[in-house]
C-alpha positions as CSV (number, residue, x, y, z in Angstrom):
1,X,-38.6,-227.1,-31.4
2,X,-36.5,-224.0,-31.2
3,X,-33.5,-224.5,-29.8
4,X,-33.3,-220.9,-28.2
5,X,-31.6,-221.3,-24.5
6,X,-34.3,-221.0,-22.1
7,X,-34.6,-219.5,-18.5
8,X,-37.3,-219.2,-16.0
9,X,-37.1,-216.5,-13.7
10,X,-39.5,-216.1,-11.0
11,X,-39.7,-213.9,-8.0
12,X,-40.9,-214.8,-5.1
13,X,-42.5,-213.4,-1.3
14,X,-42.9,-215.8,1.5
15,X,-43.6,-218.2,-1.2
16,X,-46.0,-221.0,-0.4
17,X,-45.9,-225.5,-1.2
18,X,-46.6,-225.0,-5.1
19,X,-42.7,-222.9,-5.9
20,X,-40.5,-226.5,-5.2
21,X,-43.2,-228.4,-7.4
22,X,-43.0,-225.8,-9.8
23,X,-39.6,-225.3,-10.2
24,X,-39.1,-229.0,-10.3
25,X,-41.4,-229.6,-13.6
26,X,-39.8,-226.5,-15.6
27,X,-36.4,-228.2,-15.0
28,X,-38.3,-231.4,-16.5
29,X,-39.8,-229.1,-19.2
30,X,-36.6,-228.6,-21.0
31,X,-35.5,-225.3,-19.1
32,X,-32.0,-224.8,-19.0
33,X,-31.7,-222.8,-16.0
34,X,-34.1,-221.5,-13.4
35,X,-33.2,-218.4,-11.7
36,X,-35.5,-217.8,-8.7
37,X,-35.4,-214.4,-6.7
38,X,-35.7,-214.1,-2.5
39,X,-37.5,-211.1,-2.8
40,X,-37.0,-210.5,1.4
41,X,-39.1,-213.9,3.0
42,X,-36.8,-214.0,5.7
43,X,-35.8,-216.8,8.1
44,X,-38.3,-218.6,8.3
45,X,-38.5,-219.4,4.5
46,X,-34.8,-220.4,4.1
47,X,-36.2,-223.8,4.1
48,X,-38.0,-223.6,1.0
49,X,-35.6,-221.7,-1.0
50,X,-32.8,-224.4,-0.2
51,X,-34.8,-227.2,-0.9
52,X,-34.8,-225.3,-4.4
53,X,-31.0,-225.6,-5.3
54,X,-30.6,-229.2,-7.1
55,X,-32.5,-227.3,-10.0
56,X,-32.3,-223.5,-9.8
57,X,-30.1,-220.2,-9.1
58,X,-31.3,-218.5,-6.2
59,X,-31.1,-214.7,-5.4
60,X,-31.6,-213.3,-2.2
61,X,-31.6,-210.0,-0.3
62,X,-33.0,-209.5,3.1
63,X,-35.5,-206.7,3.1
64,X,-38.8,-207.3,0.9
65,X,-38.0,-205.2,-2.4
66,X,-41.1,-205.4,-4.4
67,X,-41.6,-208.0,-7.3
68,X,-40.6,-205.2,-9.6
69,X,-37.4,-205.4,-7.9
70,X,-36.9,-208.8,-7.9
71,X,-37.5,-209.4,-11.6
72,X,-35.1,-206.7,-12.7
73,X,-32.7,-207.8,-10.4
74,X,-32.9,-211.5,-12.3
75,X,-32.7,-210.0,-15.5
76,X,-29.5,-208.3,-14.4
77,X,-28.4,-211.7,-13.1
78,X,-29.4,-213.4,-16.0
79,X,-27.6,-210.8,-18.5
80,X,-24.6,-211.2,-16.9
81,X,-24.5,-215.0,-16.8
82,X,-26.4,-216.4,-20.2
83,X,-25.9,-216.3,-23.4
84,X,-27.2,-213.2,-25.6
85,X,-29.8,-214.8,-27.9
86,X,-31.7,-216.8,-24.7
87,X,-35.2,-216.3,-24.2
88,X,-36.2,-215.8,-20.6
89,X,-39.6,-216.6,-19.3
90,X,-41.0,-214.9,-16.4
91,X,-43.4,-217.0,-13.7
92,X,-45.1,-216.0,-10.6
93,X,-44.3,-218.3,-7.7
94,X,-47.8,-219.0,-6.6
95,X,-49.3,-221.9,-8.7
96,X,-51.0,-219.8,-11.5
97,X,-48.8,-221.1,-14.4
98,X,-48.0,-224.2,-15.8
99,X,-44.7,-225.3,-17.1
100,X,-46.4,-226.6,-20.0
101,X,-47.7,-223.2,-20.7
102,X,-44.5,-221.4,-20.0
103,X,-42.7,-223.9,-22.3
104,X,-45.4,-222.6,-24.9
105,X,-44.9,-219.0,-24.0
106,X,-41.1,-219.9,-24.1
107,X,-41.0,-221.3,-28.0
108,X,-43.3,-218.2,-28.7
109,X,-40.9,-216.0,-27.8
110,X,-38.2,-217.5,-29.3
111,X,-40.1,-217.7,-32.8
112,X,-40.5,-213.8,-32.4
113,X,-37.9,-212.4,-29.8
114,X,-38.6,-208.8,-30.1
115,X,-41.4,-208.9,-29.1
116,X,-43.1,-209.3,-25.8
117,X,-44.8,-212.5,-25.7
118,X,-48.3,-212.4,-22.9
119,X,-49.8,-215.7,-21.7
120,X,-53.0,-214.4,-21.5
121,X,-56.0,-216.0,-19.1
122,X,-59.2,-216.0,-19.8
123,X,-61.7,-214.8,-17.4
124,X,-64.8,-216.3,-17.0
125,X,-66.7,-218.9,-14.4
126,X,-64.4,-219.7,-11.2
127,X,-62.3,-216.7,-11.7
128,X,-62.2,-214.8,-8.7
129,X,-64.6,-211.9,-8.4
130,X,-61.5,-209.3,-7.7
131,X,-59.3,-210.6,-10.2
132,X,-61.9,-210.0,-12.8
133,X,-62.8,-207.0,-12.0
134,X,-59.4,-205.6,-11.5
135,X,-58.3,-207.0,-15.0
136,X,-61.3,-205.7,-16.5
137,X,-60.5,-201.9,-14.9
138,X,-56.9,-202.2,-15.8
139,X,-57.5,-203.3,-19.4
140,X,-59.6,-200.2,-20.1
141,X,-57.1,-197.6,-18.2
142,X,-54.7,-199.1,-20.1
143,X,-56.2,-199.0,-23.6
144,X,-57.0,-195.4,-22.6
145,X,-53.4,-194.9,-21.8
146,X,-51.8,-196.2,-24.6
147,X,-53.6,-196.6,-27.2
148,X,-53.3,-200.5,-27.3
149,X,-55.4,-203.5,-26.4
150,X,-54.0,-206.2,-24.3
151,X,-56.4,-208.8,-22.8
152,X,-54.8,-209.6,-19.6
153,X,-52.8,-206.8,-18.6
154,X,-51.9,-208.5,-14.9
155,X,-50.7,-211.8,-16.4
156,X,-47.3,-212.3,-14.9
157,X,-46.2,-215.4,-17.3
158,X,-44.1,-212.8,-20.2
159,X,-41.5,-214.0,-22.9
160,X,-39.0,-212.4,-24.4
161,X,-35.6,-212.1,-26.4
162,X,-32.4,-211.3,-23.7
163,X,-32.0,-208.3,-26.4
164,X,-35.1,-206.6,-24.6
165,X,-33.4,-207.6,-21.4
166,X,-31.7,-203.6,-21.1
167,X,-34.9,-201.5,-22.2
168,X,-37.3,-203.9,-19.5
169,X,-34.7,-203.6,-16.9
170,X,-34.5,-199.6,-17.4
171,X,-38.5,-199.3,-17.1
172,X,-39.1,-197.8,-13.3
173,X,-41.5,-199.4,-10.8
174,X,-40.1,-201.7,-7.8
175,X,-43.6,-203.2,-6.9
176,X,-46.7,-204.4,-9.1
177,X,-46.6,-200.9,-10.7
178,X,-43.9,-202.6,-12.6
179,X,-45.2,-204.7,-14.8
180,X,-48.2,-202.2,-16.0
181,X,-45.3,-199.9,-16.6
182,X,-43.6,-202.2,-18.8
183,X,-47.1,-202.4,-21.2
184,X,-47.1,-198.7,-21.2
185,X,-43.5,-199.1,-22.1
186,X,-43.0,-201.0,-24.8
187,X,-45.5,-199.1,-27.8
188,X,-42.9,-196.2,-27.0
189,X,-40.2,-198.4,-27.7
190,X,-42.3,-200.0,-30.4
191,X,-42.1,-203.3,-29.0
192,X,-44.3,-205.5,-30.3
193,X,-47.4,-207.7,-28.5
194,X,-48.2,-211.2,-28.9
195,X,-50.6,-213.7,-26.8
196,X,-50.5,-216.9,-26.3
197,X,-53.6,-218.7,-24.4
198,X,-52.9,-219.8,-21.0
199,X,-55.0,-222.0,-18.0
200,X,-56.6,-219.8,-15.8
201,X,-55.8,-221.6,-12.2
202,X,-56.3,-219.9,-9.1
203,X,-55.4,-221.9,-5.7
204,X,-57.6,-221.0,-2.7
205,X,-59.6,-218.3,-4.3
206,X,-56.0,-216.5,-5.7
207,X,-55.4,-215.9,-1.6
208,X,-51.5,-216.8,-1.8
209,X,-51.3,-213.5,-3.8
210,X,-49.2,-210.4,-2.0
211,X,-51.0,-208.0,-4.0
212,X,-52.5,-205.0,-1.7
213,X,-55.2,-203.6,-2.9
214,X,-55.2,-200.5,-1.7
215,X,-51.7,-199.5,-2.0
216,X,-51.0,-201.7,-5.3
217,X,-53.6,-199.8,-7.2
218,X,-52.5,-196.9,-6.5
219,X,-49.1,-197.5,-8.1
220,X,-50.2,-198.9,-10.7
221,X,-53.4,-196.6,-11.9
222,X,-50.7,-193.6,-10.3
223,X,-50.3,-191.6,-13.3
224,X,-54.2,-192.0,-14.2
225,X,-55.1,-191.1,-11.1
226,X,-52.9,-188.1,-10.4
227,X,-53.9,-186.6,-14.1
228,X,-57.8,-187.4,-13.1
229,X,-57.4,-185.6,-10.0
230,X,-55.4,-182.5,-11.6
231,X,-58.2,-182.6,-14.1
232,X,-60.5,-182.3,-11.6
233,X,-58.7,-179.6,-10.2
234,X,-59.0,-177.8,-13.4
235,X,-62.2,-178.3,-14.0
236,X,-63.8,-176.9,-10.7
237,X,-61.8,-173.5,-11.2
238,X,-63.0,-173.6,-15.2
239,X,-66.9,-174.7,-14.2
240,X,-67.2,-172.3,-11.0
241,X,-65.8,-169.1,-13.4
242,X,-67.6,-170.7,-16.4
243,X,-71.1,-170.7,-14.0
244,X,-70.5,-167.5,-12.6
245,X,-69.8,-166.3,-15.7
246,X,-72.8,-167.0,-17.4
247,X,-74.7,-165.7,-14.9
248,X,-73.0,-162.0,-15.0
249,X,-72.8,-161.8,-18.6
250,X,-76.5,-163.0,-19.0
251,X,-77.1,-160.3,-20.9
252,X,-75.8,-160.3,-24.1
253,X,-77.5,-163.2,-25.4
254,X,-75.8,-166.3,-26.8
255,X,-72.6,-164.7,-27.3
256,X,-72.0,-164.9,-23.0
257,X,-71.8,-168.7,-23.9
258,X,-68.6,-168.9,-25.8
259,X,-67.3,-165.9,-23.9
260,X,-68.0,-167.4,-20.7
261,X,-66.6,-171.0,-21.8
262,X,-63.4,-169.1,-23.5
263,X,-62.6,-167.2,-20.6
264,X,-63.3,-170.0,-17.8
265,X,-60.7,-172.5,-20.4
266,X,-57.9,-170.0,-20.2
267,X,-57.5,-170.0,-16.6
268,X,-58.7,-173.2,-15.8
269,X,-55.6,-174.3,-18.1
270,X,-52.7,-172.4,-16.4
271,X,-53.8,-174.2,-13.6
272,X,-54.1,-177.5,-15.0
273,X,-50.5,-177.0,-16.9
274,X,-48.9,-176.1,-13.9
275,X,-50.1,-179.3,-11.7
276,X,-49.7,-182.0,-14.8
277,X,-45.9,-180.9,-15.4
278,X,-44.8,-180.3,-11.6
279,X,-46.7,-183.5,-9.9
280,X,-48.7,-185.8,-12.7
281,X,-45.7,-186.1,-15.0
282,X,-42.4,-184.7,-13.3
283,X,-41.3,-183.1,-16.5
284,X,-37.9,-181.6,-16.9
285,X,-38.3,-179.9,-20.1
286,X,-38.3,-175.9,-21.1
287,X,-41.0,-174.5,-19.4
288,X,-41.4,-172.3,-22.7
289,X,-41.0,-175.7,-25.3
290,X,-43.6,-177.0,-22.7
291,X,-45.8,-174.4,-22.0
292,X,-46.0,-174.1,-25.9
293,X,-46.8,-177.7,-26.8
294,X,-49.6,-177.2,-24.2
295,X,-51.0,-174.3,-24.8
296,X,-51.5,-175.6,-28.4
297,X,-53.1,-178.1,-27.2
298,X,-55.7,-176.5,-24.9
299,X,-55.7,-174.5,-27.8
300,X,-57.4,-176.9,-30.3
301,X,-59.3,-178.7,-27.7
302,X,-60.8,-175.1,-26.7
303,X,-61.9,-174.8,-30.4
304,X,-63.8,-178.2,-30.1
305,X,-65.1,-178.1,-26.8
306,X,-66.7,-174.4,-27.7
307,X,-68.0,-176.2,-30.8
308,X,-69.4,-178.8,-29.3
309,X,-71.0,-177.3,-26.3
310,X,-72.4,-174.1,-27.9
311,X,-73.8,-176.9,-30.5
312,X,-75.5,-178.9,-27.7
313,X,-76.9,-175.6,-26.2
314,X,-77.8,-173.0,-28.9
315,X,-79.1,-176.2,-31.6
316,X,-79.8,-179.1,-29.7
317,X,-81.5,-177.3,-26.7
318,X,-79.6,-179.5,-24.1
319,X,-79.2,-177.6,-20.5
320,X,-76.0,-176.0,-20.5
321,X,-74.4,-176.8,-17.2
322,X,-75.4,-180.7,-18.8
323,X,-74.0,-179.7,-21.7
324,X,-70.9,-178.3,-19.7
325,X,-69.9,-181.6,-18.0
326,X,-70.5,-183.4,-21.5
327,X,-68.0,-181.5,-23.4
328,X,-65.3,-182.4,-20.3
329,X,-66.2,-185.7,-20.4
330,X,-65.6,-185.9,-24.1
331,X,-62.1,-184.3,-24.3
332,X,-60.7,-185.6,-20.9
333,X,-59.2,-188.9,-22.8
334,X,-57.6,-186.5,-25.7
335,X,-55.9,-184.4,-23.2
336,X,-54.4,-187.5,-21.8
337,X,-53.1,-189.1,-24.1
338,X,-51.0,-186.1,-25.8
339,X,-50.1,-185.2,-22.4
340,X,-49.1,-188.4,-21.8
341,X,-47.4,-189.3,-25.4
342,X,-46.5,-185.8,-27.0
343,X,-45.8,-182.9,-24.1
344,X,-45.2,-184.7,-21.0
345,X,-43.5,-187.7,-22.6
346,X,-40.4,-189.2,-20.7
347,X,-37.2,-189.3,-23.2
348,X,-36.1,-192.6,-24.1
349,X,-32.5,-193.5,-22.4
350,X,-30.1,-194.2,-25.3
351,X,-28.1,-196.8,-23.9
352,X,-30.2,-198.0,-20.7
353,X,-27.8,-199.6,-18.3
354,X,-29.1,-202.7,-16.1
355,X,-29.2,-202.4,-12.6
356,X,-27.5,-205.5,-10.6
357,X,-28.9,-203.9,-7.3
358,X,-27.2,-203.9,-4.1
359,X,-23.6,-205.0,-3.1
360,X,-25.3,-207.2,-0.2
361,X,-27.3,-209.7,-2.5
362,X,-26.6,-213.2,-1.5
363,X,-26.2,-215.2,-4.7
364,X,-26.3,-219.0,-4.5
365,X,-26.1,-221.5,-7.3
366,X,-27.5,-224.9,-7.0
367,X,-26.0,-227.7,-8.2
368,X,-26.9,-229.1,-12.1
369,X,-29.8,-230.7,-11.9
């Protein structure tokens, strides 16, 4: 057994019967400290968070924060109090994990403590019909996104070295936007992936869960869906020139394809540029550097999507307003992903300071158990 210092932190809303139990069996599972975060119950769950203090540190602040909040706010915590080579394990308050398979994830990460250690759930008969298909959507917006394959992108059970404790502390997101950020996060910072099997338990049909559908989603597919809607922004200017186009230049044969495709791209993109850097991406950066980079770009995927759709039109005989929404289709994951990773990409803070929140945080320690 590694002999790695290890602490649990878990946040916690309006937490339910299962947190005392829990917190309870990871002090029996060889956890040196618990630190559990009061992410804004209020009054009437003071009760539950005192009955907590014979085994854990408990944070607390009175307005609900989000659990991105919470968790960076116990890193800080934990920073500042443990020792440097810990490894801290992170929980979700609602029954889902095991101590037994946090103590796993726990000597995981110690064995390997740069890198970010997943207990990953399986998915299959029992698991809640939203829960699956949410994982299931996230997993491919994410492997669209990055690049990487994770298979559980929503587990909340992580591992890691307290030397990642700065960079996962500077990643942005207060809410569940948070943790999908830190994924995108970490093959930037070429931070290394590893899973580790975990029970897949969900209590009441997963209905102690604060997730919000609506309004959770959105944080968390934000960038995706701002860069699909500017995309489709940019593509109703390019198709309604490229159609009308087609149709007024009719005449001169199969040249008015590429002409009309060329000249539709070119204005279609000083559209699309202006939206992705002002509102999908909030970049700083030189216009000119910027306007460059992307240019290029639209550049080289203007080459290939000419190719390709005066291909499907002139040889393969395919309709060409079909043909039209097939080349888009075919290049809209491209254009991410060097938007995302090459033009738009956020610079990487070179000494990231963590945040210890605000001044008003009430911090009480239990205690030794």
């Amino acid at each position: 057994m590694n002999n790695k210092e290890r602490i649990a932190l878990i946040p916690a809303y309006e937490p339910g019967a299962t947190l005392l139990p829990l917190v309870r069996q990871l002090a029996e599972a060889d956890f040196s400290a618990i630190v559990v975060v009061d992410d804004g119950s209020g009054a009437a769950y003071a009760d539950i968070f005192r009955s907590l203090r014979p085994w854990a540190v408990v944070l607390s602040y009175e307005s609900n924060q989000g659990k991105g909040y919470a968790l960076k706010l116990g890193m800080a915590y934990i920073a500042e109090h443990f020792d440097a080579d810990c490894v801290v394990v992170t929980l979700d308050s609602d029954g889902q994990h095991t101590p037994e398979d946090a103590a796993r994830v726990a000597d995981a990460a110690a064995a390997r403590p740069g890198a970010l250690t997943l207990g990953c759930r399986s998915f299959g008969a029992g698991t809640p019909a939203r829960s699956r298909f949410g994982n299931a959507i996230t997993r491919t917006v994410y492997r669209l996104s990055s690049g990487c394959r994770v298979s559980d992108t929503q587990t909340g059970l992580r591992g890691f070295g307290a030397e990642l404790l700065p960079v996962l502390s500077a990643v942005e997101g207060n809410r569940y936007e948070y943790e999908m950020n830190v994924l995108m996060e970490c093959p930037r910072r070429k931070i290394p992936f590893q899973e580790i099997p975990i029970q897949t338990i969900y209590l009441d049909g997963n209905r102690a869960s604060h997730f919000h559908t609506l309004r959770d989603s959105f944080l968390i597919y934000g960038n995706i869906l701002k860069f699909a809607a500017s995309s489709l922004t940019g593509f109703a200017v390019d198709y309604s020139l490229y159609s009308l186009l087609v149709v007024l230049l009719g005449g001169l044969g199969s040249v008015s394809i590429p002409l009309s495709n060329v000249c539709a791209r070119v204005v279609s993109a000083g559209t699309n540029f202006a939206i992705n850097k002002k509102l999908v991406f909030r970049n700083h950066d030189s216009l000119l550097k910027t306007g460059a980079q992307y240019f290029s770009l639209a550049a080289c995927i203007l080459a290939g999507n000419t190719v390709l759709l005066s291909f499907m039109v002139n040889s393969l005989g395919v309709n060409k307003f079909a043909a039209k929404l097939v080349t888009e289709l075919t290049f809209f994951s491209l254009s991410f992903l060097v938007q995302r990773f090459w033009i738009f990409r956020k610079k990487p803070e070179s000494n990231p300071q963590i945040n210890s929140g605000p001044a008003a945080i009430v911090r009480e320690r239990g205690d030794a158990a």
